[in-house]
C-alpha positions in Angstrom: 108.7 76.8 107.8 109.9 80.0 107.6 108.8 83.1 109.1 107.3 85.6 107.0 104.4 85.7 104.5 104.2 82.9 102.3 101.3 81.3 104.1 103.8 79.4 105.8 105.8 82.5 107.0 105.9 83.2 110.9 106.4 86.7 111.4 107.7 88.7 114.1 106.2 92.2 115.4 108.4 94.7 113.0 109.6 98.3 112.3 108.5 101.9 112.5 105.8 103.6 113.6 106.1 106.1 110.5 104.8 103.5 107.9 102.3 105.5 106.0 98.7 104.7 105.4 97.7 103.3 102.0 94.3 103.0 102.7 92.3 106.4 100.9 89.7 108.0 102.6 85.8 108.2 101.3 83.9 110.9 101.0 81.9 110.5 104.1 80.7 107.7 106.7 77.9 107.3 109.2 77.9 108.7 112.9 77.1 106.9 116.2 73.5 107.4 118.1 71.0 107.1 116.1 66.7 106.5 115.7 66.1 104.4 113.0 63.3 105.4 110.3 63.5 101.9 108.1 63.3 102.5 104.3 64.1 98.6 104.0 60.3 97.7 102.8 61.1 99.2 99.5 60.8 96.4 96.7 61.2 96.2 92.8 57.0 96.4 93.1 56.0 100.3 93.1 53.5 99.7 95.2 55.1 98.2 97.9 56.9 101.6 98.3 56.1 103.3 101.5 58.0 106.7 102.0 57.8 108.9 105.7 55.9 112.3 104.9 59.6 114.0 105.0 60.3 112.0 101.6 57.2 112.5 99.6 58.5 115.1 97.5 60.6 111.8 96.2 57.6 109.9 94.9 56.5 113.1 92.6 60.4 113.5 90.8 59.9 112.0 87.1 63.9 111.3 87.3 64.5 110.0 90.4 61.2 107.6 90.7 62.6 106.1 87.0 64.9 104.6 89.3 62.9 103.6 92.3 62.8 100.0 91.2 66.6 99.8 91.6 66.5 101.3 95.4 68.4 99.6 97.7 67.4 97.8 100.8 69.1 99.2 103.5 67.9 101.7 106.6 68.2 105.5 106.6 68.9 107.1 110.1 68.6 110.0 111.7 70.8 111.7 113.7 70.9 115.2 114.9 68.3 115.7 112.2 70.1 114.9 109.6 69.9 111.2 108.0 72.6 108.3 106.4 72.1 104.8 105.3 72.8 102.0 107.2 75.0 99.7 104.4 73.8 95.9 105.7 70.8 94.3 106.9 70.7 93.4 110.3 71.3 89.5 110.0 74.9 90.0 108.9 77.4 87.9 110.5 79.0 91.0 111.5 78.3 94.3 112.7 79.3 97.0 110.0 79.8 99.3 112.7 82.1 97.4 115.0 83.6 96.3 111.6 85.1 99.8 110.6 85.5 100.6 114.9 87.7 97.4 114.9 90.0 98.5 111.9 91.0 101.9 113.4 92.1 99.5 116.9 94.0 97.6 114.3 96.0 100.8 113.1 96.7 101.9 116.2 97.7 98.2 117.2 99.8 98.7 114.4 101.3 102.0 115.4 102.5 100.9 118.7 103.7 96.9 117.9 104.4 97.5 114.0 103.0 93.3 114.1 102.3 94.0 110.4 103.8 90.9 108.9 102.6 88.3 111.5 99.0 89.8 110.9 98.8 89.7 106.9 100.1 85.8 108.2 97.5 84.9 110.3 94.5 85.9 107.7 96.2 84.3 105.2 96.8 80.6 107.2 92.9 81.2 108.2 91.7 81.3 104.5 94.8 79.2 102.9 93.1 76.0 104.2 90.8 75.9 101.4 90.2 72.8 98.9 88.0 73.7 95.8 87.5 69.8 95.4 85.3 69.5 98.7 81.9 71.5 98.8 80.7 71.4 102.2 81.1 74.1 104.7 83.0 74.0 106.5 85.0 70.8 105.4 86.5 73.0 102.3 88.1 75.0 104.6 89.4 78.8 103.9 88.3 81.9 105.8 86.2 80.8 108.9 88.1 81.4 111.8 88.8 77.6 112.7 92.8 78.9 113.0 91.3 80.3 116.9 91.5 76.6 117.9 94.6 75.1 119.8 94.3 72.0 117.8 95.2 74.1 114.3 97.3 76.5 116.0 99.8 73.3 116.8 100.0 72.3 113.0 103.7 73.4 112.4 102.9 75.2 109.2 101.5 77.8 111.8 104.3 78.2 114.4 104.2 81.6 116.1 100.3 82.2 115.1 99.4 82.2 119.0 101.5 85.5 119.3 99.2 87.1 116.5 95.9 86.2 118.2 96.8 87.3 121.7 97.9 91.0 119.6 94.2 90.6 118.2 92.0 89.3 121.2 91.8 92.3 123.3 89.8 94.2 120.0 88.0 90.5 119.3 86.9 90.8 122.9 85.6 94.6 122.3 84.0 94.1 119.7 82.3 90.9 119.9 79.7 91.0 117.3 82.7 91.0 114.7 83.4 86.9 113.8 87.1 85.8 114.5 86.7 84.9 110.3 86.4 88.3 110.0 89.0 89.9 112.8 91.9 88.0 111.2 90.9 89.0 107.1 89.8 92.6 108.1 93.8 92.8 110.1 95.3 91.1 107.3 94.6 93.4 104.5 94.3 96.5 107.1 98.2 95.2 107.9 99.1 95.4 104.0 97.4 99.1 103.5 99.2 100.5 106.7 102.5 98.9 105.2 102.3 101.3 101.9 100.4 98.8 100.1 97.3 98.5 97.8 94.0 99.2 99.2 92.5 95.6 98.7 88.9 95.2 97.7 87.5 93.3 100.7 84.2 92.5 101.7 82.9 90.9 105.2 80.0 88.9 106.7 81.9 85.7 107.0 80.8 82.8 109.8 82.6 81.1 111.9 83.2 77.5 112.9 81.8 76.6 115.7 84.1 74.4 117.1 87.8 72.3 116.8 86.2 69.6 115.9 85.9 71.4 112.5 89.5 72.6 111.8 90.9 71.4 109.0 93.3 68.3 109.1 97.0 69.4 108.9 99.4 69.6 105.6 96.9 71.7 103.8 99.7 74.7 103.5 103.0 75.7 101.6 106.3 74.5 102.9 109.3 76.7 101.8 111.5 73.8 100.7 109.8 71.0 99.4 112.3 69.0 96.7 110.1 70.4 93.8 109.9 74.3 94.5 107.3 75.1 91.3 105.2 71.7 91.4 104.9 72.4 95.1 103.3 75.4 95.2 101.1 74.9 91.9 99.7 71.7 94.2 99.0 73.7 97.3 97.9 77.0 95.6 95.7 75.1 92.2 94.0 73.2 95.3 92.9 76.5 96.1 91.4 77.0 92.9 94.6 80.4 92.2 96.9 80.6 89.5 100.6 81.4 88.4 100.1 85.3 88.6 98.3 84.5 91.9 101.2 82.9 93.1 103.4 84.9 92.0 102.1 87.9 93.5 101.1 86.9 96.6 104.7 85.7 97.0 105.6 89.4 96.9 103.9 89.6 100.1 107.5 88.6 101.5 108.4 92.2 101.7 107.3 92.4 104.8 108.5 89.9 107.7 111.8 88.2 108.3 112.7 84.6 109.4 113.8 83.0 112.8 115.8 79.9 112.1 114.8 78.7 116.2 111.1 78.7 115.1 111.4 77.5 111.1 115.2 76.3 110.2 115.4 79.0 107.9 117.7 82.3 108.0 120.7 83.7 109.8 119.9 84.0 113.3 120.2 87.9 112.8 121.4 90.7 109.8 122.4 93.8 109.9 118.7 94.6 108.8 117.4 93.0 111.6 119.7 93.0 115.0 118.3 96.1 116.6 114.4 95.8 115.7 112.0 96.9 115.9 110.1 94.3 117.6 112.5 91.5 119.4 115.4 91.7 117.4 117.2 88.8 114.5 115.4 87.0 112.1 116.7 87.3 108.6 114.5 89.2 106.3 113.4 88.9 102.8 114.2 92.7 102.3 116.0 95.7 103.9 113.4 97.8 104.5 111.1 94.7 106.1 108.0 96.4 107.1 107.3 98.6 103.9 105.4 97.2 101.1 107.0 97.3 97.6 107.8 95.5 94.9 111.8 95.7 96.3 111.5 91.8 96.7 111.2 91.3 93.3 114.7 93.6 92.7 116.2 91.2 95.5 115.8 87.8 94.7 116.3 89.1 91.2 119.4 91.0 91.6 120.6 88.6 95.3 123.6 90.4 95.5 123.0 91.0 99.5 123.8 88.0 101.1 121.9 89.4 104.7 118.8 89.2 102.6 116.6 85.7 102.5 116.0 83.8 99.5 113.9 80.1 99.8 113.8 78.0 97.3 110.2 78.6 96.6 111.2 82.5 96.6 114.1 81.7 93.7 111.8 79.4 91.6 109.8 82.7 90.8 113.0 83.4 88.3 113.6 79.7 87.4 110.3 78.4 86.6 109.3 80.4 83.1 105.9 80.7 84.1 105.9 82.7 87.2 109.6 84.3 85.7 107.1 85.8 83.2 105.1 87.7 86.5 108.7 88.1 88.6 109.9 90.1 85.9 107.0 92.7 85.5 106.4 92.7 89.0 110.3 93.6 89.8 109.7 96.8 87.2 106.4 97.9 87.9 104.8 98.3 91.1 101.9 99.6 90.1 100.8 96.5 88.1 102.4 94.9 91.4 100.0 96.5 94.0 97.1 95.8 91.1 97.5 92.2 91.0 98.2 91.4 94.6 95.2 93.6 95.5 92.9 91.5 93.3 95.2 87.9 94.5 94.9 88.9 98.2 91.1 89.5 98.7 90.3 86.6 96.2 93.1 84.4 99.1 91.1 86.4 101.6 87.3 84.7 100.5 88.7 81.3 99.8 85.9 78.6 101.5 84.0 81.7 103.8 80.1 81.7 104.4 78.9 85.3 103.8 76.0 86.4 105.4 74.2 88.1 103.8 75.9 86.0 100.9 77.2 88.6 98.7 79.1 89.5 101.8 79.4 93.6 103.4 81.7 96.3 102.1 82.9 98.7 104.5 83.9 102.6 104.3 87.0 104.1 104.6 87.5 106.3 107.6 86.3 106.2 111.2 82.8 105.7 112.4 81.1 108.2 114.0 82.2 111.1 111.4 79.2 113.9 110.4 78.0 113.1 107.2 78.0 115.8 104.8 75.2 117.7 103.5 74.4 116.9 100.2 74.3 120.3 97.9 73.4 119.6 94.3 75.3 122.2 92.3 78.6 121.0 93.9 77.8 117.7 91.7 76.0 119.1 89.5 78.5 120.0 86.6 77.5 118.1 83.6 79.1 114.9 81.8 82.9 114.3 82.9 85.6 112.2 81.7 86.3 109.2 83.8 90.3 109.2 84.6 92.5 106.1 84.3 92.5 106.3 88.1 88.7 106.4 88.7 88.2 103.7 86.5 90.3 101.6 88.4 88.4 102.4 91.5 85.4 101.5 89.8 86.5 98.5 89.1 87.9 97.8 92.5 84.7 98.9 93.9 82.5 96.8 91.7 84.6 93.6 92.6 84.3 93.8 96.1 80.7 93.6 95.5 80.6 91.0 93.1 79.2 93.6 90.5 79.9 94.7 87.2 80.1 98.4 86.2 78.4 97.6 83.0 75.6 96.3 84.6 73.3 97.7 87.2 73.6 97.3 90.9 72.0 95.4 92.5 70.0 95.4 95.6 72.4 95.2 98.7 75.3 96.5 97.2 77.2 99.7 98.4 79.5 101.9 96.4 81.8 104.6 97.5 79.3 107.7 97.5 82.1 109.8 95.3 82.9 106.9 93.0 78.7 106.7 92.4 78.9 110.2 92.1 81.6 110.5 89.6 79.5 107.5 87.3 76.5 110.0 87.3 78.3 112.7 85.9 79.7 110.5 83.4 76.7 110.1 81.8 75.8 113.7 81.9 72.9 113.3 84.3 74.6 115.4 87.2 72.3 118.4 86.2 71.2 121.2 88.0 67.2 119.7 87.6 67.9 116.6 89.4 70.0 118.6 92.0 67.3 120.9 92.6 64.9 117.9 92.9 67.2 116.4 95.6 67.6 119.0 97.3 63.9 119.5 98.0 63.9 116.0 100.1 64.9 118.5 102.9 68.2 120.5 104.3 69.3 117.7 106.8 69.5 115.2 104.0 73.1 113.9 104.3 75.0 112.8 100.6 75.2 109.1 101.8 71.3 109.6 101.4 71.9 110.2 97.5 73.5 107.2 96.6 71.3 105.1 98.4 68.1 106.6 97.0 69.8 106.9 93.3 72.0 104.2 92.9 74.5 104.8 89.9 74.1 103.8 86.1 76.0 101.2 84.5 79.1 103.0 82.9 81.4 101.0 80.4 84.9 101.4 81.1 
């Protein structure tokens, strides 16, 4: 099969170092050494409550103990004197911390190997497994590391997958108490950001398989020339429980990644695109520009008026078949709507059969760990009712889909939000006042922000 990123693709280390981050920033994120004062006994019953003397000013705020019953259960810690929250319970399947430690090893992996395509490859041949017709875990298949195994690695579908876990094994081996399940999701979508791409709405906590013995058996993947192109991948891809404009969009994932007729059959043994690198050079690629993610496959196997760029068959039934022509078309205009619909196609590919635990799974923050959170100052959030933006309420949404929330709804316990994006959902409701600042404030001057969204989680805002 060919080498690439349909989730039979094998894709080679690629191109340059200059790719530019897609992945935003938060607002802030948790620093390293800590003592632990655990807030975690807090319960929808009041009088289960139990506060340390350095919160009690807390229990006496009319506004803020209205909303007491909706506190989450996570741990506050202090550090240096000042306090965050810890975002997941301790029985996780994965350690937050070595979570978001792991993803800035993965960039810089990136930086120095540009292995984005191979690694958005081998999370998706993890999770791309997956039957919807068989309930047992881990029988369904999907996301749960079982791709670590020799016996999997050898199915031909995932030909060159052994290069992208020994890239991988040095930071699996660092950070151990982050689940191979996990590893190969978290470089996947990490992979696409880097590329240019979406910030996909992930969440972790998945388990892994214990052994070969429960990989799944082999032919459960795409081939890229099967006699029926469409019927083909509605088989593999429906078994999955996905859809056309899943399909279709995914598929757009072959912007990045070329193919190496020696490994697949497929492609010219090198292009013009391709003969000089980066990486080992040759393979023919989908696009020019093979390690930048756009919608510029969509204009190619549209337009195919290059004949050093690939096209499959199950890449030129997008325009043939007048269902998924119906998503080639808008994608090849617009890649905004692009980057929307494989953001939401990706991380629903990307939970496909996984165990979470804790089972509504862990979202991570952007940005390093280790930063200083920042002090939280009321009157810098405290400017009355504001208009939600287009953007914002696209982040909201992204937000509240990671989490398996709803924005009309209220949060519930164990979910995390961006701190700004809870912030901005206060003031859309007008109750960013100057009176609940003040109130805040008078929990103490160490108390960091990430403090305020997990005391105060945010309202349910229609959008």
């Amino acid at each position: 099969m060919a080498e690439g990123l349909s989730l039979t693709a094998q894709s080679p280390v690629a191109m340059a170092s200059s790719l530019s981050s897609a992945a935003s920033s938060r607002l802030l994120s948790s620093t390293s050494t800590a003592t632990k004062l655990s807030l975690s006994s807090f319960s929808s019953s009041a009088s289960s409550r139990s506060f340390s003397s350095s919160l009690k000013c807390l229990r006496t705020s009319t506004l803020i103990s209205h909303h007491l019953p909706n506190l989450k259960r996570s741990s506050v810690v202090v550090r240096n004197g000042g306090f965050s929250t810890v975002a997941s319970p301790k029985s996780a399947a994965s350690d937050p911390d070595q979570l978001k430690s792991a993803r800035e090893d993965i960039k810089e992996l990136l930086k120095s190997t540009f292995c984005h395509p191979i690694l958005v490859r081998l999370g998706w041949h993890d999770s791309g497994t997956y039957n919807k017709n068989i309930e047992e875990w881990p029988q369904r298949g999907g996301a749960n590391g079982s791709l670590r195994f020799e016996v999997e690695l050898k199915h031909a579908a995932n030909a060159g997958l052994v290069n992208a876990l020994k890239l991988i094994q040095s930071i699996k081996d660092k950070y151990s108490a982050v689940t191979y399940a996990d590893l190969f999701q978290l470089a996947s979508a990490t992979a696409i950001e880097e590329a240019g791409g979406p910030k996909i709405p992930m969440k972790y906590g998945r388990v892994d398989v214990s052994g070969p013995e429960q990989c799944p058996e082999e032919g459960r993947l795409p081939a890229a020339g099967p006699p029926s192109p469409a019927d083909h991948l509605r088989e593999v891809f429906y078994r999955m429980g996905l859809n056309d404009k899943d399909i279709v969009a995914l598929s757009g994932a072959h912007t990045l990644g070329r193919s190496r007729p020696e490994r697949s059959g497929w492609g010219k043994p090198e292009t013009k695109y391709t003969k000089d690198g980066p990486g080992a050079p040759g393979g023919q690629s989908w696009t020019a520009q093979w390690l930048k993610f756009d919608n510029s496959y969509f204009k190619d196997i549209k337009e195919r008026r290059d004949e050093d760029l690939l096209v499959l068959p199950t890449d030129a039934v997008l325009f043939e078949d007048p269902s998924f022509k119906v998503y080639a078309e808008k994608y090849a205009e617009d890649q905004e709507l692009f980057f929307k619909d494989y953001a939401e196609a990706h991380a629903k590919l990307s939970n496909l059969g996984a165990k979470f635990v804790p089972p509504e799974g862990i979202v991570i923050a952007d940005g390093p760990t280790g930063a200083t959170p920042e002090k939280f100052v009321a009157a810098k959030y405290s400017s009355g009712k504001r208009e939600l933006s287009e953007t914002m309420k696209q982040k909201i949404r992204a937000e509240y889909q990671a989490v398996g929330g709803s924005p009309d709804k209220p949060l519930q316990d164990g979910m995390e939000l961006d701190l700004g994006i809870e912030l901005e959902m206060w003031l859309a409701v007008g109750v960013g006042d100057r009176e609940l600042g003040m109130k805040l404030d008078g929990i103490g001057e160490e108390v960091g922000v990430a403090d305020v969204g997990d005391l105060l989680p945010p309202p349910p805002v229609k959008i």
